[in-house]
N, C-alpha and C positions, 0 to 999 in steps of 0.2 A: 436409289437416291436416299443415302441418309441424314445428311446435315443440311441445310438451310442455311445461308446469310441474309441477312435483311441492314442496312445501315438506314438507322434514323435521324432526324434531327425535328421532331414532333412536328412539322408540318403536313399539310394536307396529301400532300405527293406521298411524303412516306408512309402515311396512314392507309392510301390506298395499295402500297406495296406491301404492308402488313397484312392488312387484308386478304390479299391472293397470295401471300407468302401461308396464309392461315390455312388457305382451302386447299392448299398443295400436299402440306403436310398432312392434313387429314387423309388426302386420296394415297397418299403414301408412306403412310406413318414414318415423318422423318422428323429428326430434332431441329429446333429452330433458333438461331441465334442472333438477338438483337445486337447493331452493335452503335455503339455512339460514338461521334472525334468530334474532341472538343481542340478549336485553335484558338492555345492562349497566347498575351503576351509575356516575352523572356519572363516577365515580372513574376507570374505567377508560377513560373517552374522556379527561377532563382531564387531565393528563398535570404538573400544576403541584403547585407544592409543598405543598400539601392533598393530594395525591392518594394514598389508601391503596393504590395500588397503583403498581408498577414499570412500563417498558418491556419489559425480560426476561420478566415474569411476565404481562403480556398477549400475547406476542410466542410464548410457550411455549401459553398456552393456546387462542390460535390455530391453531397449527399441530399439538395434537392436535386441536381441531375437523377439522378438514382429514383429516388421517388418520383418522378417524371417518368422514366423508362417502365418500373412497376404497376403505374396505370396508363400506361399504352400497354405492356403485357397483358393485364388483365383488360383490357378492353375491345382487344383484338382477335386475342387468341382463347381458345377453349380450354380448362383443364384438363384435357386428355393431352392436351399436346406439350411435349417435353420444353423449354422455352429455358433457354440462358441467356445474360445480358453481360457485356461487356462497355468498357470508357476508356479508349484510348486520347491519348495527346500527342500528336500528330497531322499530318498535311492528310486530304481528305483522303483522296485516290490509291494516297502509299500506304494506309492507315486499312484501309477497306482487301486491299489486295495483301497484305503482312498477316493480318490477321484468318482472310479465305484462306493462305496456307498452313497457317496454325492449325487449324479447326479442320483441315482437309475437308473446306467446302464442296459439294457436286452442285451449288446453285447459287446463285447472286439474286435474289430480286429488290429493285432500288427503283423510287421514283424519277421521273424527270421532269426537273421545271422550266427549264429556257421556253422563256414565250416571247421574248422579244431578241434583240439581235443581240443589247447591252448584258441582259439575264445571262444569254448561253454564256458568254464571253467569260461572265463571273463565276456566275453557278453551275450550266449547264453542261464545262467543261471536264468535269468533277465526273459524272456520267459517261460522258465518250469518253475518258480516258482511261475509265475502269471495264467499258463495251472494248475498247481496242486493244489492252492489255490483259487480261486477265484469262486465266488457264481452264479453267470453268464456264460452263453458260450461264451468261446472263439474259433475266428477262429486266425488260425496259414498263413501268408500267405509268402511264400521262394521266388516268382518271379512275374514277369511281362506277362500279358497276357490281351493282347488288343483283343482278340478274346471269352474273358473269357464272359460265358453265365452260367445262374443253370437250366441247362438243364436235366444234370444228376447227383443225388445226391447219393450214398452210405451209408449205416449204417451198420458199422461192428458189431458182435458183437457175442456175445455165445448165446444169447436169452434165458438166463437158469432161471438166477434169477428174483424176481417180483419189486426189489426194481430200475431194469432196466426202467420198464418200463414207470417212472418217466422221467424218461431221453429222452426215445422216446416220447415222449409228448410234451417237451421242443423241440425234433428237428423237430417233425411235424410245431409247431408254427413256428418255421424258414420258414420252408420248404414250408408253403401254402402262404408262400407273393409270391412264382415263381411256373410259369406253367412247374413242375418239373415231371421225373419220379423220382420214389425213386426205386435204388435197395439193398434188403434184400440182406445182404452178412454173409455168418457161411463160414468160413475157414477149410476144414479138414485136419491136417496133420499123417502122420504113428503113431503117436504116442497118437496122441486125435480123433477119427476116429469114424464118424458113419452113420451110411447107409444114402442114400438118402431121403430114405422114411421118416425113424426117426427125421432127420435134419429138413424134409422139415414138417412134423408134428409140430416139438417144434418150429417152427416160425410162424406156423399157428395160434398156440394158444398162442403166444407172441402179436401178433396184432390183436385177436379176442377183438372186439370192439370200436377200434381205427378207424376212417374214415379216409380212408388212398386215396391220389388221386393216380396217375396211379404208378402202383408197379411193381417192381420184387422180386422172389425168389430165388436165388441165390446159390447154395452148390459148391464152390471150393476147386478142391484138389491142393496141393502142400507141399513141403518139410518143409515147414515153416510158419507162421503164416503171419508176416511181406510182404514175399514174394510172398503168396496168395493175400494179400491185393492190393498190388501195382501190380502185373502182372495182376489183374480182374478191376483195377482202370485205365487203358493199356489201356486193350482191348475194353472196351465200352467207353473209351473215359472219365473219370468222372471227372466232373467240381470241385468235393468237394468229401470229406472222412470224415465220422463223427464218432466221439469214442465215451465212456463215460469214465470219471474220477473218478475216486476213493479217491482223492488227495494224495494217496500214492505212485503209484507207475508211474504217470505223465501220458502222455498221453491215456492208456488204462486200465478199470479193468479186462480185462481177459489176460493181453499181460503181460511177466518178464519185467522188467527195459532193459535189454539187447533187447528187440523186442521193445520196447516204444522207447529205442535211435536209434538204426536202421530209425526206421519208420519217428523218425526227421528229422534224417539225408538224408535219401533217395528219401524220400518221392517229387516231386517238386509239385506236388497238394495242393490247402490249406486244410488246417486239420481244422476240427470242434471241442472240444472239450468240452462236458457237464459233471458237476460234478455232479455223482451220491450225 
């Protein structure tokens, strides 16, 4: 993993994606790249004599952006760590994903803020659409946690299809920059259910061949899929929850749209999320 993305907009979300964008690059010595989208109106890209705004006065409000970004760098990140900043003008999502290909990002980390249903709508869709587009994994991170170690990593999944296991390979690479265990997690609910043995077979032959450092196996029951996830994400404590994407139906390919926004919503762990 060499490059880092991080998209800011000086808020507390993104402050705490800097944050774990910081302690990543440490465990992996990778470069790190702020990036900011500012959306203005035509006025201040047109620059013609309609234009309510001046050259001076875009010229000034540039360059406190800038000065804005410089003390999030320096108050995020250590000097050992490499840190470039960028100011695009542009729609958020297309702005964020143009630029991970510039930079041949290997990681997106971005806050998310939808806390109520009107926010997602606004803001929080910004998020999901850069979790269900983008070529790279992205981590999702909702809070602050100064105690936050990858200590113990999750990988939900059904472990059914082969085209998965692409994914799990992608999160291995994450995974072996930290002295992690990784726990295999299959969710069983009343309705998708299958024995122990069966479960714990088809995950055996899901990582037959993969060097996997120290593991678990994992078969949880509960009512729900969502609520399997997060009550076993609980109880061991997990620093991280990793999905695979589909780009269809956002954060999960075995989860409905209706368990993918639950899982958003609920979730206060950062979410991993790899596009199959």
């Amino acid at each position: 993993m060499k490059n880092i993305l991080v998209p800011i907009d000086f808020s507390k979300k993104s402050e705490f994606a800097s944050k774990m964008a910081a302690r990543i690059a440490k465990k992996s010595n990778s470069v790190v790249y702020l990036l900011h989208i500012i959306e203005l109106p035509t006025g201040v890209v047109d620059m013609g004599p309609a234009s309510s705004f001046s050259i001076p006065e875009s010229m000034l409000y540039l360059r406190k952006i800038r000065e804005r970004i410089l003390e999030f760098k320096n108050s995020f990140f250590s000097k050992s760590t490499q840190v470039h900043y960028a100011i695009k003008l542009q729609t958020p999502y297309e702005g964020i994903l143009k630029y991970a290909d510039k930079i041949n990002a290997d990681l997106i980390v971005m806050g998310y803020k939808g806390q109520s249903e009107f926010e997602e709508i606004i803001i929080g869709s910004n998020t999901e659409k850069v979790v269900r587009t983008a070529k790279m994994p992205v981590i999702v991170v909702k809070k602050d946690n100064e105690k936050f170690r990858m200590k113990n990593l999750i990988f939900a999944s059904s472990f059914k299809n082969e085209d998965k296991k692409e994914v799990f390979r992608k999160f291995l690479e994450f995974a072996n920059h930290f002295d992690s265990k990784i726990h295999l997690l299959k969710i069983n609910t009343p309705s998708k259910f299958e024995s122990t043995q069966e479960a714990t077979e088809k995950i055996e032959n899901f990582i037959e061949g993969f060097d996997l450092p120290k593991y678990s196996i994992n078969i949880y029951n509960d009512a729900l899929i969502e609520k399997g996830i997060l009550n076993f994400a609980n109880n061991i404590n997990a620093d991280l929850i990793a999905l695979s994407t589909s780009g269809r139906t956002g954060l999960s390919h075995l989860f409905s749209a209706s368990v993918t926004k639950s899982l958003s919503k609920k979730a206060s762990k950062p979410i991993l999320t790899i596009r199959v």
